[in-house]
N, C-alpha and C positions, 0 to 999 in steps of 0.2 A: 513506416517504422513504428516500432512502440515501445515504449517505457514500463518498467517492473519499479516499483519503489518500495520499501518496507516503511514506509511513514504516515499517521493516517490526522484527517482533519477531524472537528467539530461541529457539530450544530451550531448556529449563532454568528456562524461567520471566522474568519481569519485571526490570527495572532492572540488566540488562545492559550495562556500557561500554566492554565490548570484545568479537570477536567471531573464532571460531575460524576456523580458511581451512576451504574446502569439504571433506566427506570426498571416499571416493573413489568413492561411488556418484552424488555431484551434482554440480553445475554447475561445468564447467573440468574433470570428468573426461575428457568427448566420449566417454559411456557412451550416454548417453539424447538426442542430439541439443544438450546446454548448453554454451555456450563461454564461462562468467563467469569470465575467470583475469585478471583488474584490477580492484584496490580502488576502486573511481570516487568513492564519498563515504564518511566515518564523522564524524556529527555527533552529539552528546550535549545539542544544542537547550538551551545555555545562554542562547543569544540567537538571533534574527533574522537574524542578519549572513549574507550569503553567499545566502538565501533568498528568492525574488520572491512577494510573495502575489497572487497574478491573482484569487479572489476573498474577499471576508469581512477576516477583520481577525484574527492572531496574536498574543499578546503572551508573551515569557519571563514565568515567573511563580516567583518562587523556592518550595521546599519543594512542589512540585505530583506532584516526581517519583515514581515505585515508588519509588526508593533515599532520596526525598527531598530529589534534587537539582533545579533548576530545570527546567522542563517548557515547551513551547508549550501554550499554552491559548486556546481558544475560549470566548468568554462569551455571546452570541446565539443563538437557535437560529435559525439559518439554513443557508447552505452555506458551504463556507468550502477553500478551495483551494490548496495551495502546492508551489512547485518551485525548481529547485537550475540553477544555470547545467553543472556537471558532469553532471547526469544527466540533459542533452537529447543529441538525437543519437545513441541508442544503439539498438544491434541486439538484445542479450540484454542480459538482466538479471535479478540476484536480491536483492528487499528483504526486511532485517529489520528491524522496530520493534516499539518498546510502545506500544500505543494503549490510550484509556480514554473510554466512550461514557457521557454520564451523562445522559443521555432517552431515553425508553423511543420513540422516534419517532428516534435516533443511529443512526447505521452511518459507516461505514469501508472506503475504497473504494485501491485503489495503479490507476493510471490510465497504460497504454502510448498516449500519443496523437497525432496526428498533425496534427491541428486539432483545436483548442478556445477559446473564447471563452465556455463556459456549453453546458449539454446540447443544446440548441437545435443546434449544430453539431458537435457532437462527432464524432471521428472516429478511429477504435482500438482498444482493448482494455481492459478494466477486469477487476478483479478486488474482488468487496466482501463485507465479513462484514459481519451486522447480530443485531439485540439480540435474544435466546429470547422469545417472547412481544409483540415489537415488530408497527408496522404490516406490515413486509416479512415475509414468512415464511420466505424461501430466502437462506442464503450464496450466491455464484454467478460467473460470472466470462461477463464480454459481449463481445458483437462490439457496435461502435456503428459504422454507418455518415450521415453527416449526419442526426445526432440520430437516429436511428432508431436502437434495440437489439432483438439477438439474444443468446435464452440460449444461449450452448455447453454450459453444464455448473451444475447446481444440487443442493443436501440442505438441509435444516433449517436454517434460524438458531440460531449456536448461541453467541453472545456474550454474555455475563452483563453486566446493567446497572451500571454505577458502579462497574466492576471495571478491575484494571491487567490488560491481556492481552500476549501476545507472536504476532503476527505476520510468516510467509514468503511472500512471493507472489513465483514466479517465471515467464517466456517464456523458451520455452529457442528452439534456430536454428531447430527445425524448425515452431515456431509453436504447439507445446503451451505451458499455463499451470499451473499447482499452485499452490494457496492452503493455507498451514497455521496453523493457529491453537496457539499452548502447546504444539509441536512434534508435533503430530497431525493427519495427513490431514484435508483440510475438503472440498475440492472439487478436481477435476482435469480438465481438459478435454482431447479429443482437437488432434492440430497443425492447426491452420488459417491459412491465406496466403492471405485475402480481404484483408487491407493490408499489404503489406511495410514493411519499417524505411527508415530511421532514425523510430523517435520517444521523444519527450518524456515522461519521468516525471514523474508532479503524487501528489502525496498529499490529498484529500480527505476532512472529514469535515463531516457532516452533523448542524445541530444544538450542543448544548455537549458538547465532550471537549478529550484532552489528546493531546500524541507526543510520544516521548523516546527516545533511542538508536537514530538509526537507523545502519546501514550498506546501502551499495550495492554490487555488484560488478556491471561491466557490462562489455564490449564494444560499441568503438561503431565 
């Protein structure tokens, strides 16, 4: 199984609630092709408000956080899907969150899409980490075209089960992707323009976990 999240982590570790502007080697430098120079979302997921869940069911949950502060949390192990009226529409983007996968069958997915209604039709870009030893074996980042996926770029799974993680997944103009895990190269894919923008960020996860702190920067 695997997990699409729209929530992304930090450098430095977990329960992060605020988040520094890009250096000057990333995104909004227009070194490497990224143009993220507007804060589009920073939400610390004390409640739902503001959030559309298109699939599964989220509930704030107090004390769930890394810091201990309230968390989104999944309790089914299904799929479970959410996004931000700010962070449709957009050309670039770069997410940080904390996420926490707690079945060994979890993963975590940030999801550039263009149509969706459920994988069946999916249509975009994902980027997803999943659990060391789980059923998926590869972190990775996809091209989906009506339901159908293409890998651009995959390593190892390397998510630790029932753990708080910090999560970057960024598409920069030229249509490259970089996933980072705890501030560490995961996966990086070369530029590909099989679907141009605007589209929709969804944060996905699969199964029971948590998100907390995210930020957006996007261009839309």
């Amino acid at each position: 199984m695997w997990v699409v999240v729209a929530l992304v982590l930090a450098i430095g570790g977990c329960g992060r609630v605020s988040f520094d502007t890009a250096d000057a080697s990333g995104p909004g430098s227009g070194t490497d092709g990224a143009v993220v120079d507007a804060s589009c979302l920073t939400d610390d997921l004390t409640s739902t408000a503001g959030w559309t869940q298109l699939v599964g069911a989220w509930v704030a949950t107090p004390g769930e956080g890394p810091d201990g502060s309230p968390a989104l949390t999944t309790t089914t192990i299904n799929e479970h899907v959410i996004t931000h009226g700010s962070i449709s529409g957009v050309s670039t983007a770069r997410i940080d969150v904390d996420f926490r996968l707690e079945a060994i069958n979890g993963d975590f997915n940030v999801m550039f899409m263009k149509t969706f209604s459920g994988f069946s039709n999916a249509t975009g870009y994902e980027g997803g980490l999943f659990i060391a030893g789980g059923d998926t074996l590869s972190d990775r980042i996809n091209l989906w075209t009506n339901g159908a996926d293409t890998e651009l770029a995959a390593r190892p799974a390397s998510v630790v089960q029932d753990q708080w993680h910090h999560a970057m997944v960024e598409r920069r103009a030229d249509g490259a992707m970089r996933v980072e895990l705890d501030g560490a190269l995961v996966v990086e894919s070369q530029p590909d323009t099989t679907h141009a923008p605007p589209f929709d960020l969804m944060l996905r996860v699969y199964s029971r976990g948590a998100l907390d702190n995210v930020r957006v920067d996007c261009t839309h």
